[in-house]
N, C-alpha and C positions, 0 to 999 in steps of 0.2 A: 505250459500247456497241461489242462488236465488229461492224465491218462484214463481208457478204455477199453475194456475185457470186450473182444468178439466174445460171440456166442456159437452154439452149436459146435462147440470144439470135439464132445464127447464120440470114442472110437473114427475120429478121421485124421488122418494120417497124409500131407504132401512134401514129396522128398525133397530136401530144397539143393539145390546145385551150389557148389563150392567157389567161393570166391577164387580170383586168377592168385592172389596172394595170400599164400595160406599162413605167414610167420604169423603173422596176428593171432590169430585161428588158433595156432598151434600154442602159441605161448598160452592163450585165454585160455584153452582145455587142457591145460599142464596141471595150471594150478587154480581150475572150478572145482568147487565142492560136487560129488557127487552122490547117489542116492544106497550105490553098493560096494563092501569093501574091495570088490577088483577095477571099479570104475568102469563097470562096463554099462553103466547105464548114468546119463545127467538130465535134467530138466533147465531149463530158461524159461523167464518170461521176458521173453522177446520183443523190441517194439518192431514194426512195420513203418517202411520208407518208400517214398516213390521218387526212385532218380531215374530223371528223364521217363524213358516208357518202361524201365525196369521196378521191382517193385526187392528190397531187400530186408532180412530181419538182423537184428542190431541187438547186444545187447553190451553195457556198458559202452557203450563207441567202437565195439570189435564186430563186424558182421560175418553174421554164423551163415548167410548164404542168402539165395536168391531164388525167389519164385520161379519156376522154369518159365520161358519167356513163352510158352503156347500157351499158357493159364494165366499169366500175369493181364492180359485185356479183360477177363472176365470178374477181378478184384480192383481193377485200378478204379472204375467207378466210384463201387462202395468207399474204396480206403481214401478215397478224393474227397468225395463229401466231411467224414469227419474230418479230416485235416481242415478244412475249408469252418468248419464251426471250430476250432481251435483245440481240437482232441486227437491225443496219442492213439492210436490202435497198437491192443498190446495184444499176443497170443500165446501158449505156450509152445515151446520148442524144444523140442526129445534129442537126444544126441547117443548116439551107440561108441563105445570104444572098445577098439581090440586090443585087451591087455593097456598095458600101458605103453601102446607102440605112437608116440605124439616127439620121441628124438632117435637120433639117428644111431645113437647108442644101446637103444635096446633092442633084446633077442627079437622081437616080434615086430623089428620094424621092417617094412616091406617097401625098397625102390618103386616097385610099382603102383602104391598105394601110399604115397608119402606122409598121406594126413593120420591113417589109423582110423577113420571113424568114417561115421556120415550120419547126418540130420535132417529131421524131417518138421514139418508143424501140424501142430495138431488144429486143423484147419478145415472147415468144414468147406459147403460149395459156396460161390459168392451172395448168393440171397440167402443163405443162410447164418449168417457172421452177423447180421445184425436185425434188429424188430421192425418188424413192418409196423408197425405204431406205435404213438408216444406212450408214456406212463401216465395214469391218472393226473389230471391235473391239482384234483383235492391232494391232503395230506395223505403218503402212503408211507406203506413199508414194504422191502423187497424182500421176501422169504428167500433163505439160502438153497443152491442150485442140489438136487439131490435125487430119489426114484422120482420114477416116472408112473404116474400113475392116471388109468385111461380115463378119459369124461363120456360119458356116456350122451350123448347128444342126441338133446330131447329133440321132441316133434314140436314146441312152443316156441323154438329159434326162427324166428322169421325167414319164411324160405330165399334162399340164396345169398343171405347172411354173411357165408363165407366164403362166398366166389373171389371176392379182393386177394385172398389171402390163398389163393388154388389158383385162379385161374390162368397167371402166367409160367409157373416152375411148379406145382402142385402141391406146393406148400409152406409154410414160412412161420419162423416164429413170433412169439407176437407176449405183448405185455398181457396179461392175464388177473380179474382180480376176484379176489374170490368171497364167498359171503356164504352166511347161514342160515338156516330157516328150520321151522318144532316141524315136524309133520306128528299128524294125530294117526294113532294104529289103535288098534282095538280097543285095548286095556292101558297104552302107554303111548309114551312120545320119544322120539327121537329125533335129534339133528343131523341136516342133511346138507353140504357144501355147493352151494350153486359157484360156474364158472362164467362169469361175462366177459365178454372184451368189448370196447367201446362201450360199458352199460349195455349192451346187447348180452341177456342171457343165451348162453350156447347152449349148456348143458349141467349136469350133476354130477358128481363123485358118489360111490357107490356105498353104502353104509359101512362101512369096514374102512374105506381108502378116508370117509369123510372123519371117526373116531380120532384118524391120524393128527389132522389138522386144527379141527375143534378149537381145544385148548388153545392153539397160539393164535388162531382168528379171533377167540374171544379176550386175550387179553393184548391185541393191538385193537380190536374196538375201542376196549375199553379205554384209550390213548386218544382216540377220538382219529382215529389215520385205518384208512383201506391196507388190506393184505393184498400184495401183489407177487404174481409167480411166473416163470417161463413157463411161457402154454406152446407147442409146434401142433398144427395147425395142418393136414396132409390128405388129400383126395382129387377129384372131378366131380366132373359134372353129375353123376352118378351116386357116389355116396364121400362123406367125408369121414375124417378120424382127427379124434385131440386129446394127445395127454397134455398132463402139467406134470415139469420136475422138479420137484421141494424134497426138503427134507421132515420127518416123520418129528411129530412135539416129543417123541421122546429121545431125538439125538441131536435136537438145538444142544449149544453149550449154556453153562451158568453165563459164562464171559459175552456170549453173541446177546442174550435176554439184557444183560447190567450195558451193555453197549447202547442199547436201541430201546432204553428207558421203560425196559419192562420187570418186575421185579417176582418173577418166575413161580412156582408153586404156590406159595405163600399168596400170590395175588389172585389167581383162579378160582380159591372158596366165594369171590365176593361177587363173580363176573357168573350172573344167572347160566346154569348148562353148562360149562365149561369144566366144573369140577367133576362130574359123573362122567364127561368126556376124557379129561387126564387120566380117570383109576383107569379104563378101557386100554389108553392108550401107553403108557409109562409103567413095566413094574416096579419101578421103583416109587412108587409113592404109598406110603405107608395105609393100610389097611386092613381091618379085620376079616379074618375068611367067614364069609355067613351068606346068607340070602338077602338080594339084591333087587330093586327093579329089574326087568331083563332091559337090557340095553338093545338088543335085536328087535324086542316086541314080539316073539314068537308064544313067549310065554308069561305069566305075572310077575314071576319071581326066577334070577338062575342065580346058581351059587358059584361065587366069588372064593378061590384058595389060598386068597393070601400072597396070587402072583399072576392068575390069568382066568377069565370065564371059563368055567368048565359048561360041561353039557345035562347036568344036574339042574332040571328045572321044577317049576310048584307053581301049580295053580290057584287062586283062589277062593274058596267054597263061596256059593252065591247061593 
């Protein structure tokens, strides 16, 4: 079975309840690696099970515990369905440890507290674990999960556009894909990041948040594949809100770009707009400090230091 990353994990926290048999348990967090040298802190990626109407997280075949059973009805849906397309749901799972209190041998083991620890998932609410719709059908590419940055949602979204995606739990996330367009400014042009879901234009990225993006939207064009990104999607009937979470072109890796058949700086001088987009966004791309189109459009010309726009600008004579 292919495994699957819920979504929506980031800052949620459910405490999971301790198996009736902890020797497992215990032995498994004897000898898991963990993240600090007192081992008071481990991560898992844990897969999710549903036995009978209980719902349990696993990992290697030792299970690290159980959705408490007053929440486990409002995940067994979701986690049914994937299993039913033949997919692991996988999430992570946090584990605290006291000391190294996991045998009965050491100072900090506690009769009343036999295990030393507890665990929790990083698990969001149940419509939130996974997209209210599919990914483009065309060829895409899924930009890696990283800031969140807000969409500004224009007055050109067809009204009530997003009620699907509001109007039962108030919000949900949703495949997102994203695209470019020159907009003309006085003296100059800039590119500006539109956000659709279903081909339905939501909204724009704000000239700053779109600099971000640019470069890697123009060089998965260039591949001939849609950039796609977690968009969440949160409001009524009243007003809505959407960011998307990516990560910024200047903290992709070499290794993620040579993965996903993009061949990184070097390929951006050729992909029109995208290279005046990289100097903005990356200082590490090599450059002379001098005077510049202005990338904002405020003014003709601003001066570039060899690491970041300053506020040194020059106008034209006409």
């Amino acid at each position: 079975m292919e495994t699957v990353s819920l979504w929506g994990q980031s800052g949620s926290h459910l405490p999971l309840e301790r198996p009736a048999d902890i020797s497992a348990l215990r032995a498994f967090l004897r000898t898991a690696p963990t993240s600090a040298a007192d081992r008071s802190d481990a991560s898992f990626e844990a897969e999710l099970h549903i036995v009978g109407n209980r719902i349990c997280a696993r990992v290697e075949g030792v299970t690290l515990g159980w959705i408490p059973d007053n929440l486990a009805p409002g995940y067994r849906p979701v986690l049914q369905r994937l299993l039913d397309q033949g997919l692991r749901p996988t999430v992570t799972a946090r584990w605290n440890l006291y000391g190294d209190a996991l045998t009965e041998s050491d100072a900090y083991y506690d009769r009343d507290d036999p295990l030393g620890s507890n665990g929790a998932l990083a698990l969001g609410l149940p419509h939130l674990i996974t997209p209210a719709n599919q990914p483009p059908s065309a060829a895409h590419l899924a930009l890696p999960v990283g800031h969140r940055l807000k969409v500004a949602v224009g007055a050109t979204a067809p009204e009530g556009v997003w009620r699907p995606w509001v109007q039962r739990h108030g919000g949900a996330w949703v495949h997102a894909t994203l695209h470019t367009r020159t907009e003309q400014l006085a003296r100059t042009t800039r590119d500006i990041v539109e956000v659709r879901v279903d081909s339905v234009l939501i909204g724009t990225l704000t000239p700053a948040s779109s600099k971000r993006l640019v470069p890697l939207i123009g060089l998965i064009a260039a591949t001939g594949r849609l950039t796609v990104a977690r968009g969440l999607i949160q409001g009524n009937s009243l007003a809505v809100e959407m960011v998307i979470a990516v990560v910024k072109a200047a903290e992709v890796s070499e290794r993620w770009l040579a993965a996903n058949g993009l061949t990184g700086r070097a390929a951006t001088a050729s992909v029109p707009g995208v290279a005046e987009a990289q100097a903005t966004a990356s200082p590490s791309v090599v450059r002379e400090p001098g005077f510049y189109p202005d990338p904002d459009g405020v003014a003709d010309q601003r001066f570039w230091d060899g690491h970041e726009w300053t506020s040194r600008i020059r106008m034209n004579p006409h």
